[in-house]
VOPAGU-2260 file (C-alpha; in pm, 1 decimal, decimal comma):
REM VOPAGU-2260
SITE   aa  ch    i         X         Y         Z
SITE  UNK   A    0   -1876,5   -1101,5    -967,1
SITE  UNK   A    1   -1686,9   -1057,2   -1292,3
SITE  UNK   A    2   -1942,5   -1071,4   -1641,8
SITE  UNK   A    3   -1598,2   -1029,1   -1904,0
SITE  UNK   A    4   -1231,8    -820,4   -1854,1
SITE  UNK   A    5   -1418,6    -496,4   -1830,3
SITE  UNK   A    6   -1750,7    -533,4   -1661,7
SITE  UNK   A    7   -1872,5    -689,8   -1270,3
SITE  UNK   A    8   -2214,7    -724,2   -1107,2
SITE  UNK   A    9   -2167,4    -664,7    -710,6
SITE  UNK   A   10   -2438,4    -850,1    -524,3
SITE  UNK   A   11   -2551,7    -724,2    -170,6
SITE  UNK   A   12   -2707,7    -954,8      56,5
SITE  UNK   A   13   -2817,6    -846,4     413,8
SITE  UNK   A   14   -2973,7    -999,1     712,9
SITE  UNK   A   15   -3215,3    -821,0     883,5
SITE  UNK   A   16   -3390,5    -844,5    1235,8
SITE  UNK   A   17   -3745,8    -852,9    1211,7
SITE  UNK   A   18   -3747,3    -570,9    1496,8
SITE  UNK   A   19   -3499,8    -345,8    1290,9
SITE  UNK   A   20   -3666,1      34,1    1287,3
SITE  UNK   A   21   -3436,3     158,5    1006,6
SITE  UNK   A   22   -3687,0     251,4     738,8
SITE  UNK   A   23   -3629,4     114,2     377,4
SITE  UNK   A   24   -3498,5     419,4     215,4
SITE  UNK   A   25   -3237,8     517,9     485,2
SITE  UNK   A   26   -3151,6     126,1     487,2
SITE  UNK   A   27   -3106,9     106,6      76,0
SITE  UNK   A   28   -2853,5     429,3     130,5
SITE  UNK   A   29   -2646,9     280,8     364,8
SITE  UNK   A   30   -2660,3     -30,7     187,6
SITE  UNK   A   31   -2551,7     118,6    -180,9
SITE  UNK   A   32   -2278,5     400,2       0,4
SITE  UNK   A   33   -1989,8     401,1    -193,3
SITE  UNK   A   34   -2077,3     126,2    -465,8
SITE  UNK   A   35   -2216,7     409,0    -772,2
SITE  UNK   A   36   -1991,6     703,5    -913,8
SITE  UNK   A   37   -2284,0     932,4    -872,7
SITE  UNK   A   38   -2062,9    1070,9    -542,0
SITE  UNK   A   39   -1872,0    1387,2    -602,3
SITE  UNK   A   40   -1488,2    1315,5    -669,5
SITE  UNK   A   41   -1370,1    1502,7    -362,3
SITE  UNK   A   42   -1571,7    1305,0    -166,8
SITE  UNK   A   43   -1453,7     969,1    -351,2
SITE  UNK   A   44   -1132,1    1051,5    -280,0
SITE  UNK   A   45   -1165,7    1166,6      98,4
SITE  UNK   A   46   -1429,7     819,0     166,3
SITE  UNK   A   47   -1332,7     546,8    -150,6
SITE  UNK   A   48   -1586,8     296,2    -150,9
SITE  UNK   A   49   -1557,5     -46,8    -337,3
SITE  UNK   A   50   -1688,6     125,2    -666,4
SITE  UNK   A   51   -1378,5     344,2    -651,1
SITE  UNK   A   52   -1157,4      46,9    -553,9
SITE  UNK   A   53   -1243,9    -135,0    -849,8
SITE  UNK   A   54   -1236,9     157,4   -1106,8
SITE  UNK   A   55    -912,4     298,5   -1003,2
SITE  UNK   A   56    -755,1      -8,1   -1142,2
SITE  UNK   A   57    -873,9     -20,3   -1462,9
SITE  UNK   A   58   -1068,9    -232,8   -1727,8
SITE  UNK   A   59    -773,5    -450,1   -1703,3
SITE  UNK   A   60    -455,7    -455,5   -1485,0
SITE  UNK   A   61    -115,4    -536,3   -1581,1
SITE  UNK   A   62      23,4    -814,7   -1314,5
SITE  UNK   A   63     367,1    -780,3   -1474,8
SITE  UNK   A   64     383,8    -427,6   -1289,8
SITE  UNK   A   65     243,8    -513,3    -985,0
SITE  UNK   A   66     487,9    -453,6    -639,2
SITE  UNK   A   67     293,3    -725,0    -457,1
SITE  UNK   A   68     399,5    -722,7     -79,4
SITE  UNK   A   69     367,4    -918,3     283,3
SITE  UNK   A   70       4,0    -782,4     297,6
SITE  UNK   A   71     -71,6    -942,7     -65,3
SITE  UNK   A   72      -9,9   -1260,7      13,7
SITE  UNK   A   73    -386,0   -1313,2       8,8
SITE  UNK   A   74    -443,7   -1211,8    -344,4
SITE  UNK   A   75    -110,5   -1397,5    -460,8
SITE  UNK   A   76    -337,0   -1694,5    -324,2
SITE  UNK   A   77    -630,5   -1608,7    -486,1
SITE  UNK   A   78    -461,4   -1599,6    -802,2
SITE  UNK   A   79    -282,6   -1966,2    -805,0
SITE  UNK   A   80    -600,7   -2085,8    -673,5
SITE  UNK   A   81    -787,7   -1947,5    -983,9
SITE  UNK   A   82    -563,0   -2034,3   -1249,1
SITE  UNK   A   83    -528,8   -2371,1   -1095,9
SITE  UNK   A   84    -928,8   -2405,3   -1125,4
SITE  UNK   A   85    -917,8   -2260,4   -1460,6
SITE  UNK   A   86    -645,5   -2500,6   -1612,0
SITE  UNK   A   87    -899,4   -2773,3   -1457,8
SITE  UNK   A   88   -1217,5   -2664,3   -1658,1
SITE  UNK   A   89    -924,9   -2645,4   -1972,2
SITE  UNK   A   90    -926,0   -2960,6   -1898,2
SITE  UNK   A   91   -1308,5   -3081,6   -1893,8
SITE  UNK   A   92   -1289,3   -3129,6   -1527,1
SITE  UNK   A   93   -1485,6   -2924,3   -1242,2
SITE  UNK   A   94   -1350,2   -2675,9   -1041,7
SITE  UNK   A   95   -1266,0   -2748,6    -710,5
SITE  UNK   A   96   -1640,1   -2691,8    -469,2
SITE  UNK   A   97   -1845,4   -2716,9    -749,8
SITE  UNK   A   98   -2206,3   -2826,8    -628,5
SITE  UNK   A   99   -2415,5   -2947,1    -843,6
SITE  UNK   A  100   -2736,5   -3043,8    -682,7
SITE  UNK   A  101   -2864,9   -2749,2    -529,5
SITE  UNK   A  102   -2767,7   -2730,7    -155,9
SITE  UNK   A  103   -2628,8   -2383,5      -2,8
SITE  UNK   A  104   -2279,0   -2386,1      56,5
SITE  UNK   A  105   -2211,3   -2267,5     387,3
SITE  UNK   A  106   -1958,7   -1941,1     406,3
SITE  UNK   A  107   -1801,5   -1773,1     697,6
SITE  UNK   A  108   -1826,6   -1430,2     605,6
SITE  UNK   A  109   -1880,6   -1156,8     845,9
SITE  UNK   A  110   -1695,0    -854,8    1001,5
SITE  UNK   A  111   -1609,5    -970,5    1370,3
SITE  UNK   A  112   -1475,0    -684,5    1593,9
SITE  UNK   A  113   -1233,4    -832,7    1884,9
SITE  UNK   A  114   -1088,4    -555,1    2154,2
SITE  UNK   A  115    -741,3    -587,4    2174,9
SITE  UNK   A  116    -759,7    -598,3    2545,9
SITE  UNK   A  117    -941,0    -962,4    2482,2
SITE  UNK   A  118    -612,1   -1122,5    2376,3
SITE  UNK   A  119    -424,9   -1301,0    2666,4
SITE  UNK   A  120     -80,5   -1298,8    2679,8
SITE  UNK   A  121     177,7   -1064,7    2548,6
SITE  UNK   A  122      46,6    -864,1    2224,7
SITE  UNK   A  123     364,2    -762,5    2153,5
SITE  UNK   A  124     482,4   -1127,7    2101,2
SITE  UNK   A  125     410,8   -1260,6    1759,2
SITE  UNK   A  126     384,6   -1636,4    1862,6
SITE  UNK   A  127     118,8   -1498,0    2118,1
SITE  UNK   A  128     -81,3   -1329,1    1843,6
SITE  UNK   A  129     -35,0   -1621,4    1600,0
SITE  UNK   A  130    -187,2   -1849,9    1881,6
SITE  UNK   A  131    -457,3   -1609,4    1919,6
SITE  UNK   A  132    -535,2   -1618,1    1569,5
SITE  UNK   A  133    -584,6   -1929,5    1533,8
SITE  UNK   A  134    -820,7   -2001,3    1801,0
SITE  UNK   A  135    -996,3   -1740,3    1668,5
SITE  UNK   A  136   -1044,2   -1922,3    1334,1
SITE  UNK   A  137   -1127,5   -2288,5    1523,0
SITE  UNK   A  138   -1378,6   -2102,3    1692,8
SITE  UNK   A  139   -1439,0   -1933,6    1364,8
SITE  UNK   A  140   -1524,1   -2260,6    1202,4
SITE  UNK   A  141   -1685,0   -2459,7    1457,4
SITE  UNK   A  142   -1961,5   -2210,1    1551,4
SITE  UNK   A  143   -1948,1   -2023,2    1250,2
SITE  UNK   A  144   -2158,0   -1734,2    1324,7
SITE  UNK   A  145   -2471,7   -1719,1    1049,6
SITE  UNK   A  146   -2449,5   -2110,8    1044,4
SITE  UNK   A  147   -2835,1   -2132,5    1131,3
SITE  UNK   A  148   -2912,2   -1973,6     813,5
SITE  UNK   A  149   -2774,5   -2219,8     586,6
């Protein structure tokens, strides 16, 4: 979560079976791996973790000398869909899925792990994949996984 152009605050927030035997300490190291610097650099550099990600790019990065590609289309996104949100609050107006009184928002974050051998069809066959995909994401967002929780 950005603070100003040079500083963040990462949040961690975990879910945890009641029945879990992984003791507290061993739990907070796997849970704080690779966010610190306090790793040695030859071990940074052979496992980053998101601390590294976010250093290596500086207090502030220079769009302008960006080579965005295919793969960035997600951050090329993420960046019309913030300035668009910030020209509204230039405005006076809220940003877009602002709540204001007090109920969770529900979000669909989570790693999912599908074997490839699960997709039907021909992998090799984009318009098989795409089809995949997407009923992936319905079923994504119809039974979204930590939905309960909310």
């Amino acid at each position: 979560m950005p603070v100003d152009d040079e500083n963040s605050i990462n949040f961690l927030l975990s879910h945890i079976a009641e029945d879990d035997p992984t003791t507290p300490e061993r739990r907070r190291f796997l849970e704080s791996f690779g966010q610190q610097p306090n790793r040695p650099y030859a071990e940074r550099q052979r496992i980053p973790g998101d601390y590294d990600a976010m250093v290596s790019q500086g207090a502030i990065t220079d769009h302008k000398r960006e080579n965005l590609g295919t793969l960035d289309q997600g951050i090329v996104l993420f960046r019309r869909r913030l300035k668009r949100e910030i020209e509204a609050v230039q405005r006076g107006e809220d940003p877009a899925s602002i709540v204001r009184d007090g109920r969770s928002i529900p979000t669909y974050g989570v790693d999912r792990v599908i074997a490839a051998a699960a997709m039907p069809g021909n992998a090799d066959d984009p318009t098989a994949r795409r089809a995949y995909a997407r009923s992936l994401a319905e079923e994504y967002l119809t039974k979204p996984p930590l939905h309960e929780f909310v």
